[in-house]
MIMARVEX-182455 format. One record per residue (C-alpha): x, y, z. Coordinates in nm, 2 decimals, decimal comma. Example, Ala and Ser with C-alpha at 12.3 -4.5 7.8 and 13.67 -1.06 7.14 Angstrom:
# residues 2
@u=1,23 v=-0,45 w=0,78
@u=1,37 v=-0,11 w=0,71
END
This chain:
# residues 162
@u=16,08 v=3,01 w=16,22
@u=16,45 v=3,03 w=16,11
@u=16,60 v=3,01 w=15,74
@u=16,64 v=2,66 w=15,75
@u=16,27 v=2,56 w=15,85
@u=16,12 v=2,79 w=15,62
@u=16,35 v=2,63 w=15,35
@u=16,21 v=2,30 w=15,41
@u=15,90 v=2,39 w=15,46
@u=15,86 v=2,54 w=15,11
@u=16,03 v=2,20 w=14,96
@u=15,78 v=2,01 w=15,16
@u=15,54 v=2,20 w=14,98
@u=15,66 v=2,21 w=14,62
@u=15,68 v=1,83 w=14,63
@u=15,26 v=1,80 w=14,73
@u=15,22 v=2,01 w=14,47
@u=15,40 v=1,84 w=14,23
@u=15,24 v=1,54 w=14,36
@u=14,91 v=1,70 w=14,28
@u=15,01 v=1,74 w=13,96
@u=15,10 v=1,43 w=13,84
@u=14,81 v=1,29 w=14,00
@u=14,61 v=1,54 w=13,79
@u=14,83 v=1,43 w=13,50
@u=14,73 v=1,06 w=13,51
@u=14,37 v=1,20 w=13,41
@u=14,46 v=1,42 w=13,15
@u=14,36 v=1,17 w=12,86
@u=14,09 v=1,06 w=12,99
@u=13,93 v=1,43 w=13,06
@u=14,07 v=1,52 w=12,74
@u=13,89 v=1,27 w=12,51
@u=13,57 v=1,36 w=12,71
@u=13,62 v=1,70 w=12,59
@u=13,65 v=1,59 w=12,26
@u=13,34 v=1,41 w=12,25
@u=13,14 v=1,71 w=12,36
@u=13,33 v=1,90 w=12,11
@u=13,20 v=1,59 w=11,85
@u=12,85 v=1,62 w=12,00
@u=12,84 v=2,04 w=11,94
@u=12,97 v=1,97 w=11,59
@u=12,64 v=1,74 w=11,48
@u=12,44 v=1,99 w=11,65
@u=12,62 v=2,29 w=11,41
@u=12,61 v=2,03 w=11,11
@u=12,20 v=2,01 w=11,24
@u=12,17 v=2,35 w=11,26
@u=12,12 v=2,59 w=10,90
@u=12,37 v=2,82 w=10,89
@u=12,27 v=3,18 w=10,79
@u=12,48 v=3,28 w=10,48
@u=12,44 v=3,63 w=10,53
@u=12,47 v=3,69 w=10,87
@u=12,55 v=4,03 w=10,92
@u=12,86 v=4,05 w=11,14
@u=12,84 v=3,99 w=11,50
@u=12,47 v=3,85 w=11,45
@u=12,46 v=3,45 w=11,55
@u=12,24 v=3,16 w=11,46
@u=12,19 v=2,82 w=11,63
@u=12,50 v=2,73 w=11,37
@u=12,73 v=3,03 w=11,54
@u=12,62 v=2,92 w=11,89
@u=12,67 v=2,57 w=11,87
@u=13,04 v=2,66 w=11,75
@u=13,09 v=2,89 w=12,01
@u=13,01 v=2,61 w=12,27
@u=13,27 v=2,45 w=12,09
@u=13,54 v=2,73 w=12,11
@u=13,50 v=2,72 w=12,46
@u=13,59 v=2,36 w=12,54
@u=13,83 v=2,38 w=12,26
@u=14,03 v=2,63 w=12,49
@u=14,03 v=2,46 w=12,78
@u=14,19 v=2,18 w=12,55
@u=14,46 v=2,44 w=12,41
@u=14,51 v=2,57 w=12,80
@u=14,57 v=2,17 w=12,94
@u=14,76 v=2,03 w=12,66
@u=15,15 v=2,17 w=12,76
@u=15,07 v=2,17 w=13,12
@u=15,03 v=1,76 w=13,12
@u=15,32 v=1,66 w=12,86
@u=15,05 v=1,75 w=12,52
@u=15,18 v=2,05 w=12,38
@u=15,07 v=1,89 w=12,01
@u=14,70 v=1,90 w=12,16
@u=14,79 v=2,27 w=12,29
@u=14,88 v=2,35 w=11,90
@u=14,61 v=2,09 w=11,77
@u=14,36 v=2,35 w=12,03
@u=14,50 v=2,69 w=11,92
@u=14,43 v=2,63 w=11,55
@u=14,10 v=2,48 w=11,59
@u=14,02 v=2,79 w=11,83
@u=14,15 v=3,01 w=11,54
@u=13,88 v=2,84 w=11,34
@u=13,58 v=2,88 w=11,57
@u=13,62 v=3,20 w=11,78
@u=13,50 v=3,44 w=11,54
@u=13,10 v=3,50 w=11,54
@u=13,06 v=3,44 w=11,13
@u=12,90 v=3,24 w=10,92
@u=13,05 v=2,89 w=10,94
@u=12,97 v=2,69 w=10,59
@u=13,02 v=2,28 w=10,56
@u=13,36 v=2,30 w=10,46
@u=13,43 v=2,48 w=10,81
@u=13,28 v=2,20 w=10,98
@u=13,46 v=1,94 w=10,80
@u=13,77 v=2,10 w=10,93
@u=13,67 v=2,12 w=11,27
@u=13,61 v=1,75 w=11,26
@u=14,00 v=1,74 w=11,10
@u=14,07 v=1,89 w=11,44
@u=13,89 v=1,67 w=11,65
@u=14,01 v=1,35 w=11,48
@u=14,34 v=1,48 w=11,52
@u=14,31 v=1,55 w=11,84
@u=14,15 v=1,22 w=11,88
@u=14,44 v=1,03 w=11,73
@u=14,74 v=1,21 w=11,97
@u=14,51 v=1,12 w=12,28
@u=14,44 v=0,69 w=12,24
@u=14,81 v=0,65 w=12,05
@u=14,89 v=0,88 w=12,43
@u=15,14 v=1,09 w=12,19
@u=15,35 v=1,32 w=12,47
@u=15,57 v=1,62 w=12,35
@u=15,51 v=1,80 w=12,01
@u=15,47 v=1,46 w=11,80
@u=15,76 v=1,49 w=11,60
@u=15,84 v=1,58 w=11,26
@u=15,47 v=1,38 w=11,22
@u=15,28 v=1,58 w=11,47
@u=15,43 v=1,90 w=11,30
@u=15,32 v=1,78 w=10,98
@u=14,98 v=1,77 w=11,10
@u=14,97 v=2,01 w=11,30
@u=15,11 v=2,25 w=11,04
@u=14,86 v=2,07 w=10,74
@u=14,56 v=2,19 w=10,98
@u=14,71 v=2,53 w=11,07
@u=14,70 v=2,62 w=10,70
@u=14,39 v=2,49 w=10,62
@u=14,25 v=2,72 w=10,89
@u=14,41 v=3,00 w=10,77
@u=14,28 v=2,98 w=10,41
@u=13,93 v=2,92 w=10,55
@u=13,95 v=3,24 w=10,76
@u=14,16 v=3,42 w=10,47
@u=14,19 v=3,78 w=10,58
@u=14,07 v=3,70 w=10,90
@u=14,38 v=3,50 w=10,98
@u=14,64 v=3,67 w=11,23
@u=15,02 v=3,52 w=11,32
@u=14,91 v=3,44 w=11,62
@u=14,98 v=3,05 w=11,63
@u=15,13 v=2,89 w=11,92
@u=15,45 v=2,74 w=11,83
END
């Protein structure tokens, strides 16, 4: 196969990928808002479930697990957002995976954040809001990301995505 042939060959197959990808991208709300309801669904279960105030550290209860589930789909979230035009959902993701990945005690008020999150994340899927959301979306964004980090206090590292 000479130069030329391998050349378009490659373009040929960068343009089905693409393709794939914004065939993949039509979906993206619609598999994101399904995420969100199962992270709404683990949330009543954690809200169900007695926290242990005294956990000692690294121990979980049916509170800690149901959060964990939660963690997990919550990264997946974080990890689609900028790849399908949502880079606010990516940030939206990232703080409420701040919140939740740590195995701790997780009292009301933590909860009532993570539904912050989820209502959040809610509102930038149905309104469809692409990009970073603007100086709104920052504001948000930024409200949420400061909430989180006076809930974790000394847990909280600088590791946000910007």
């Amino acid at each position: 196969m000479d130069e030329e042939s391998k050349e378009s060959e490659m373009a040929r197959r960068l343009a089905r990928a693409e393709a794939a990808v914004a065939d993949l991208a039509k979906s993206y709300v619609s598999w994101a808002l399904a995420d969100v309801d199962k992270c709404v669904d683990l949330l009543a279960s954690a809200r169900n479930a007695k926290g242990v105030a005294d956990l000692p550290n690294g121990a979980v209860d049916d509170r800690v697990i149901a959060t964990q589930a939660l963690y997990a789909i919550a990264h997946n979230i974080k990890g689609q957002g900028s790849s399908f035009g949502f880079p606010l959902m990516t940030r939206l993701g990232d703080s409420l995976c701040r919140l939740t990945r740590a195995k701790r005690p997780f009292p009301d008020a933590d909860l009532d954040l993570v539904a912050a999150h989820l209502d959040a994340m809610r509102l930038v899927l149905s309104q469809e809001i692409r990009g970073d959301g603007g100086a709104l979306g920052d504001k948000l964004a930024q409200r949420l990301e400061t909430l989180v980090a006076q809930a974790l206090g000394s847990e909280a590292g600088a590791d946000l995505i910007r």
